[in-house]
C-alpha positions in Angstrom: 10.8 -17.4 25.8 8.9 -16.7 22.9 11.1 -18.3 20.9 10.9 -21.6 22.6 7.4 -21.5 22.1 7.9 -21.5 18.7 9.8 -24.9 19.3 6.5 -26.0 20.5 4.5 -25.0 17.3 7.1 -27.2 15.4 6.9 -30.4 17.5 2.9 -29.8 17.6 3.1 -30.1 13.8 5.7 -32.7 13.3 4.0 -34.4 16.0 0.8 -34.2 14.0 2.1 -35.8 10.4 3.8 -38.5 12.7 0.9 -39.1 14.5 -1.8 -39.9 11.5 -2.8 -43.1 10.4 -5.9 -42.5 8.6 -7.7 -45.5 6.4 -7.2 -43.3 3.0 -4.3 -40.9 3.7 -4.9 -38.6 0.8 -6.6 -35.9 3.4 -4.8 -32.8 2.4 -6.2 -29.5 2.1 -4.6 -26.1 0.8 -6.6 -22.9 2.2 -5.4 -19.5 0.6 -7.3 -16.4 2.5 -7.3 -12.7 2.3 -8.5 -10.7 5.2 -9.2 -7.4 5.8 -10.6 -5.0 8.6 -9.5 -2.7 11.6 -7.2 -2.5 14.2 -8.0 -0.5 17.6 -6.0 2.3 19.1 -3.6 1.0 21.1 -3.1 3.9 23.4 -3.7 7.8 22.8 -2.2 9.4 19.7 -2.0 6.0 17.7 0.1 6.2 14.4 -2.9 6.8 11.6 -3.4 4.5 9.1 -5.2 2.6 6.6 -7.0 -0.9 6.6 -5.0 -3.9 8.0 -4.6 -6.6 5.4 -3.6 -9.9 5.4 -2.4 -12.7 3.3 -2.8 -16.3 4.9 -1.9 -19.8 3.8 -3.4 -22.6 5.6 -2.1 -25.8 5.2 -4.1 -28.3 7.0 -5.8 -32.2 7.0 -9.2 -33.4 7.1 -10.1 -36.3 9.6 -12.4 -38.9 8.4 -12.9 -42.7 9.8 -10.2 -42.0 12.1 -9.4 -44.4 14.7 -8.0 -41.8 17.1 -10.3 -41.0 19.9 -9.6 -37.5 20.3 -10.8 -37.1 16.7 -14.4 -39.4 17.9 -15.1 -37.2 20.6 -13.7 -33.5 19.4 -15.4 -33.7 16.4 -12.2 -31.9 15.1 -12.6 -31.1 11.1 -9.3 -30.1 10.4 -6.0 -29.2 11.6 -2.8 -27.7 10.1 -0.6 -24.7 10.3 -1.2 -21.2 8.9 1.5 -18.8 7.5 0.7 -15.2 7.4 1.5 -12.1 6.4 0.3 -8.8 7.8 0.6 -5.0 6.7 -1.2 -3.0 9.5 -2.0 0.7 7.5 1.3 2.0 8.2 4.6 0.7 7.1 6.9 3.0 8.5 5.5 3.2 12.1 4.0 -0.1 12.5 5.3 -2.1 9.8 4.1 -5.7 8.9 4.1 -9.4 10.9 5.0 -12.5 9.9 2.0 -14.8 11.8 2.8 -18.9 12.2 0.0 -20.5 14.1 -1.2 -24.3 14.4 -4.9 -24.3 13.9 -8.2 -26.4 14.6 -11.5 -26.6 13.0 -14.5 -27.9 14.4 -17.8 -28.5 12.4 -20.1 -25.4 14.5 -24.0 -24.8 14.9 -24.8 -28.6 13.9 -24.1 -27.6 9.9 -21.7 -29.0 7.6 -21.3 -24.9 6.3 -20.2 -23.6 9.8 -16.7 -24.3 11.0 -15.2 -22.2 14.4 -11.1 -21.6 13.3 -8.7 -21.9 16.7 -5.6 -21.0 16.5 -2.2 -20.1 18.7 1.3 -19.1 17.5 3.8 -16.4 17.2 4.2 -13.3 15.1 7.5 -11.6 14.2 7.3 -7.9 13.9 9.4 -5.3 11.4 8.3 -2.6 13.5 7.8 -1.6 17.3 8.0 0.9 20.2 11.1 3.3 20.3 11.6 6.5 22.6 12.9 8.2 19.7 12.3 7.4 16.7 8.6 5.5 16.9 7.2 7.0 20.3 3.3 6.5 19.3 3.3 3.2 18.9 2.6 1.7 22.5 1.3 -1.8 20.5 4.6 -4.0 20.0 7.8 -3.7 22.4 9.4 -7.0 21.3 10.3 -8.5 17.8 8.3 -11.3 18.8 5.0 -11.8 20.1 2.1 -14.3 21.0 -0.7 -14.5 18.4 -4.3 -15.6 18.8 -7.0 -16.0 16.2 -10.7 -17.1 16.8 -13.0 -17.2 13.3 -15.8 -18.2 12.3 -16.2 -19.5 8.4 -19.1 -20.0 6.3 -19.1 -22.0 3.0 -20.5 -20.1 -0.1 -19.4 -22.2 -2.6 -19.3 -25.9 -3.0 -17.4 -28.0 -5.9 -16.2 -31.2 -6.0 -12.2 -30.4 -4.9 -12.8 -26.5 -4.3 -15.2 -24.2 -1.8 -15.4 -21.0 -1.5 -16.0 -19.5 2.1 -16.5 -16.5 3.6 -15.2 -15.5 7.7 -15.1 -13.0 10.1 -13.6 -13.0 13.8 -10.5 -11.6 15.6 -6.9 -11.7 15.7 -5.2 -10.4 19.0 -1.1 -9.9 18.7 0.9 -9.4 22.0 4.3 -10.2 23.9 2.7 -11.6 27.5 4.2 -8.8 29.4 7.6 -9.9 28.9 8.5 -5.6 28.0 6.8 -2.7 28.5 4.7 -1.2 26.8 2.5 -4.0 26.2 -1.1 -2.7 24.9 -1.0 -4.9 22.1 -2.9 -5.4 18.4 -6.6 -6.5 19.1 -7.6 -6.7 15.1 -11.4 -7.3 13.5 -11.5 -8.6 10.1 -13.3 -10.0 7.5 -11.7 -12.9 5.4 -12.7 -15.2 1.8 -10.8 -18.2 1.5 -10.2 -21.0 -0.8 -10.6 -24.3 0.4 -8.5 -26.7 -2.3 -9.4 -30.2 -0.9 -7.0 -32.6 -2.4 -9.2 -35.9 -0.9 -12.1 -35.2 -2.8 -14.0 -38.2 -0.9 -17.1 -38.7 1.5 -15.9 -37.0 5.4 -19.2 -38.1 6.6 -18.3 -41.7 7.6 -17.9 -42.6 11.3 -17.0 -45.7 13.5 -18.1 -46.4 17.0 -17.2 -44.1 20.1 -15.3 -46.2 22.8 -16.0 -44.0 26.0 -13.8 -44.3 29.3 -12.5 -42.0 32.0 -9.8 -42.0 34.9 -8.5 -40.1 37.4 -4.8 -38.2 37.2 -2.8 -35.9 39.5 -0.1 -33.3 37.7 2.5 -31.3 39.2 4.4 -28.7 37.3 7.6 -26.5 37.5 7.7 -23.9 35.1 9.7 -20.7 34.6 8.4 -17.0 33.4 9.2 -13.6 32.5 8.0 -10.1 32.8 8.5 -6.9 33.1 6.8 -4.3 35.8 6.8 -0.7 34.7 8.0 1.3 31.7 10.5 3.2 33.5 11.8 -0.3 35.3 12.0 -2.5 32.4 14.4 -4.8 33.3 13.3 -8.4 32.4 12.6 -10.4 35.5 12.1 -14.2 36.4 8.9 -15.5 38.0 9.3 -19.2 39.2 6.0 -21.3 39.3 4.9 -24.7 40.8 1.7 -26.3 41.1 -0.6 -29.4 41.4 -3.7 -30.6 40.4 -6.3 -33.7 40.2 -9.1 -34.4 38.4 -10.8 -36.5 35.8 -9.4 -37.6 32.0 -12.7 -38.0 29.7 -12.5 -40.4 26.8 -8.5 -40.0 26.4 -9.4 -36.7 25.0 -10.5 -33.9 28.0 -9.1 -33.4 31.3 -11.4 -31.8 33.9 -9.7 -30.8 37.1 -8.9 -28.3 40.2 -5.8 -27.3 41.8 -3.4 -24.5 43.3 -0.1 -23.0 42.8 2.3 -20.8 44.2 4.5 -18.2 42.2 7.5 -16.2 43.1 8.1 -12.6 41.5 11.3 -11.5 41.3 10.4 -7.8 39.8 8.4 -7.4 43.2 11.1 -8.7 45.3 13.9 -6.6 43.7 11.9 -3.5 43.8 11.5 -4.0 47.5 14.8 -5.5 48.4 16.7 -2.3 46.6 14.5 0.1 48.6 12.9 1.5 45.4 10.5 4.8 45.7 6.8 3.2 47.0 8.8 1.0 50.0 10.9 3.7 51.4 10.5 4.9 54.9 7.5 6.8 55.5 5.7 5.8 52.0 2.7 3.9 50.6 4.2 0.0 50.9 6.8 0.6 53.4 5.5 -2.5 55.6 7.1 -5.0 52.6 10.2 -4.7 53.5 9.4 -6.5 56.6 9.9 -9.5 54.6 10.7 -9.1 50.6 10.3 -12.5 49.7 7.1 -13.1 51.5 5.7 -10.3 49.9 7.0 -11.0 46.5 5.0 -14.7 46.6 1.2 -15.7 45.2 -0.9 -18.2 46.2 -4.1 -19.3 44.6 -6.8 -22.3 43.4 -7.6 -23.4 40.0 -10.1 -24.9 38.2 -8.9 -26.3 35.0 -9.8 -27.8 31.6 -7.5 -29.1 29.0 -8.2 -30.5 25.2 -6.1 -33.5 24.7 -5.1 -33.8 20.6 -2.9 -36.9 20.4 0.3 -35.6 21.6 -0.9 -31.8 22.3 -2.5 -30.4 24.8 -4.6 -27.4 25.1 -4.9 -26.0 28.6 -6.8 -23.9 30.1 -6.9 -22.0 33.7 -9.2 -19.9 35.6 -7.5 -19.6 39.4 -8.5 -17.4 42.7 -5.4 -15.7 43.9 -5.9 -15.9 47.6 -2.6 -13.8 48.3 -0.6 -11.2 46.3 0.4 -8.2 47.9 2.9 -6.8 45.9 0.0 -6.4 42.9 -1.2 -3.2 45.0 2.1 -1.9 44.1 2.0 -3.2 40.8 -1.0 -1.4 40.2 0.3 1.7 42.1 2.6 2.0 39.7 1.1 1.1 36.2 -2.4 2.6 36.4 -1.6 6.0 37.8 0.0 8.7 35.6 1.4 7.8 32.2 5.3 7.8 32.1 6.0 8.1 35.9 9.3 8.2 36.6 11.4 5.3 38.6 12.5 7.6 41.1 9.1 8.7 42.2 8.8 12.4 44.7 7.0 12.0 47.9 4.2 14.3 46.5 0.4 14.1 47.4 -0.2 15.9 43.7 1.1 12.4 42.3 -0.9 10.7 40.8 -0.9 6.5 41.4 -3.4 3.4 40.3 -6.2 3.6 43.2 -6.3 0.6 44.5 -10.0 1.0 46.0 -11.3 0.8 42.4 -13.4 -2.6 41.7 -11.5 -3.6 38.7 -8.1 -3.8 41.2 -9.8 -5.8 43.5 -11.2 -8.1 40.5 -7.8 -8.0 38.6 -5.9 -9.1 41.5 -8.0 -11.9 42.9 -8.8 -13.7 39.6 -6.3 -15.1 37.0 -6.2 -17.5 34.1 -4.0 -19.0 32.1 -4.1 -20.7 28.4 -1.0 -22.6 26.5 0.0 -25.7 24.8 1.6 -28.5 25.8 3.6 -31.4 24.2 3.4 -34.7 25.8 6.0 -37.3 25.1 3.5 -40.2 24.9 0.2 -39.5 22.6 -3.4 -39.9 24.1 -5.0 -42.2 21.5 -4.5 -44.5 24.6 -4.8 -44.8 28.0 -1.2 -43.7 29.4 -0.5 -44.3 33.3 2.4 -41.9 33.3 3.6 -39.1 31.0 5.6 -35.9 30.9 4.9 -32.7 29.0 6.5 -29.2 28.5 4.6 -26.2 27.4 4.3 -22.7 27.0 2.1 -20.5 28.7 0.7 -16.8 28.5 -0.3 -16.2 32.4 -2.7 -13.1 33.2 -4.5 -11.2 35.6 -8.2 -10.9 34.6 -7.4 -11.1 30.9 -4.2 -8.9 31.1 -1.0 -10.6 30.4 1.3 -11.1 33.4 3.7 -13.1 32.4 5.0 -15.7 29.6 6.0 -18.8 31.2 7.6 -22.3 29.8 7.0 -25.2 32.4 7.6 -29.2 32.6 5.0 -31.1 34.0 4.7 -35.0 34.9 1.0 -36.8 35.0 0.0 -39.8 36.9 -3.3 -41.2 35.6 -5.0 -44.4 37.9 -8.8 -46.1 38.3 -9.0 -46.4 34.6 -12.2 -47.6 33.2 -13.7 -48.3 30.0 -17.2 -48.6 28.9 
């Protein structure tokens, strides 16, 4: 799954020196950085260890009189893709990543010295989570795992091919619930950079906004994969579809509602084989009255997507009107630490308590963020079009699943002013 993502990293960037047509092409910068700063504790008795370091090279391209609207309206500095390397304190229990993430840049706090760094992509890990032999790192399961990086940069030092700049912001590192344990990296660091600008010309210059907007409906089918406990770790499918309508803004920012429907197949297998919480006489006994009913979600969504020639960055925040099985995920996961699959018909166990506030928030509001790779770019009004994408779904923030998915969008009442 992950690695299909990756797939979509590549076609973002091909898709993004293919796509340029710039009046002076010479646009290319080189950004070396070295960060360094802290790492939480993922879970109780954390490995010990030093700073975390990193090396990163950016490679990225500067927009300037571009005749692409989604560089008119975004306002989008740069854009590129950043290779990094990461040694987290501790070689032999948590080892080092190799990071590759496409990145964005966008001018911030109405100063040319301000830019706010955006980036998505996967990191490849030496070390993670064993029984045996690494038991207190609870941080990485998989080899691979989603990255995330939000900075903020500040230039120092300005010459006529070469800044320097100072950052600061955070990196998060984890594998969308696709194994368990998933607590993740959540990472804090400080960061000076070089910024070698191989244009050496004017980026101020701009040419007249063409504004315009139309309607669209979507519909997706996508396909995920998680996990539910430590003890049942078996990799599961989750099959999504879903629609929505709304507005597209200027070629370059879709603005719309909808609602989906998802089918767990970790909830309906635990049921289906009679599993410890659904036998006779016990906590969810009542979903076995029908498995696959209880297995299902439904919910709204409001949703906003940044549209970047032939990429999309998407954006959900949803209402889930109906999930029952999540009381027994929660059951499971937020009760004692290491409970077993086979599970005693005690009152001195101890399960999640599903009366708490933050179940009832967790389970009623989700979200969802990914990229997507259209086949037809947006510098233009596009009646039909088709996309596939990856996805990181989760419940209040927590990862629930990682999901690829296909979508087609109709787009109609165009108008331009």
């Amino acid at each position: 799954m992950i690695r299909f993502f990756c797939t979509i990293i590549l076609l973002n960037f091909f898709g993004h020196l293919q796509a340029q047509d710039f009046i002076n092409k010479s646009t290319f910068h080189i950004n070396p950085e070295l960060l360094v700063g802290i790492s939480n504790d993922s879970n109780e008795n954390f490995p010990d260890r030093n700073l975390q370091t990193q090396v990163v090279l950016n490679f990225g391209w500067f927009h300037f009189i571009e005749k692409h609207s989604w560089l008119q309206f975004l306002k989008t500095k740069k854009a590129g893709l950043s290779l990094g390397f990461t040694s987290f304190g501790n070689s032999e229990e948590l080892g080092e990543a190799i990071t590759l993430q496409p990145f964005f840049e966008f001018g911030a706090f109405k100063s040319n010295d301000f830019q706010l760094h955006v980036a998505t992509g996967i990191s490849y890990f030496t070390e993670k989570y064993d029984p045996v032999s690494n038991p207190n790192n609870l941080a990485v399961t998989t080899d691979l795992t989603w990255a995330f990086k939000l900075f903020l940069y500040y230039d120092i030092i300005k010459l006529d091919a070469l800044k320097w700049r100072l950052g600061a912001g955070y990196v998060h590192n984890s594998n969308g619930h696709t194994s368990i344990p998933n607590h993740g990296y959540n990472s804090f660091l400080l960061s000076l950079g070089l910024d070698v600008n191989h244009s050496n010309r004017d980026n101020s210059l701009t040419i007249p906004k063409e504004k315009s907007k139309s309607n669209y409906y979507e519909f997706r089918m996508g396909y995920g994969i998680n996990a539910l406990t430590e003890s049942i770790n078996d990799t599961k499918s989750v099959y999504t579809i879903s629609g929505e309508y709304g507005k597209v803004f200027n070629h370059n920012f879709k603005l719309g509602f909808g609602a989906y429907a998802r089918f767990y197949e970790m909830y309906y297998d635990y049921i289906d084989n009679n599993e410890s919480l659904v036998q006779d006489g016990r906590l969810y006994e009542a979903f076995k009255s029908n498995p696959f009913l209880n297995s299902l979600n439904f919910g709204i969504s409001g949703n906003a997507e940044l549209l970047y020639n032939h990429i999309g960055i998407d954006f959900q925040i949803g209402i889930n009107f109906f999930k029952p099985a999540y009381d027994l995920d929660w059951s499971l996961n937020q009760g004692w630490d290491n409970l077993p699959r086979d599970i005693p018909n005690n009152e001195n166990i101890v399960l999640g308590d599903t009366n708490e506030t933050y179940f009832k928030l967790k389970k009623h509001i989700s979200s969802r963020l990914g990229l997507k790779y259209y086949i037809l770019s947006h510098d233009q009004y596009r009646p039909k079009n088709f996309y596939v994408g990856a996805f990181i779904n989760a419940n209040l923030g927590q990862a629930d699943f990682t999901e690829i998915a296909f979508g087609y969008v109709k787009q109609f009442n165009f108008n331009k002013k």
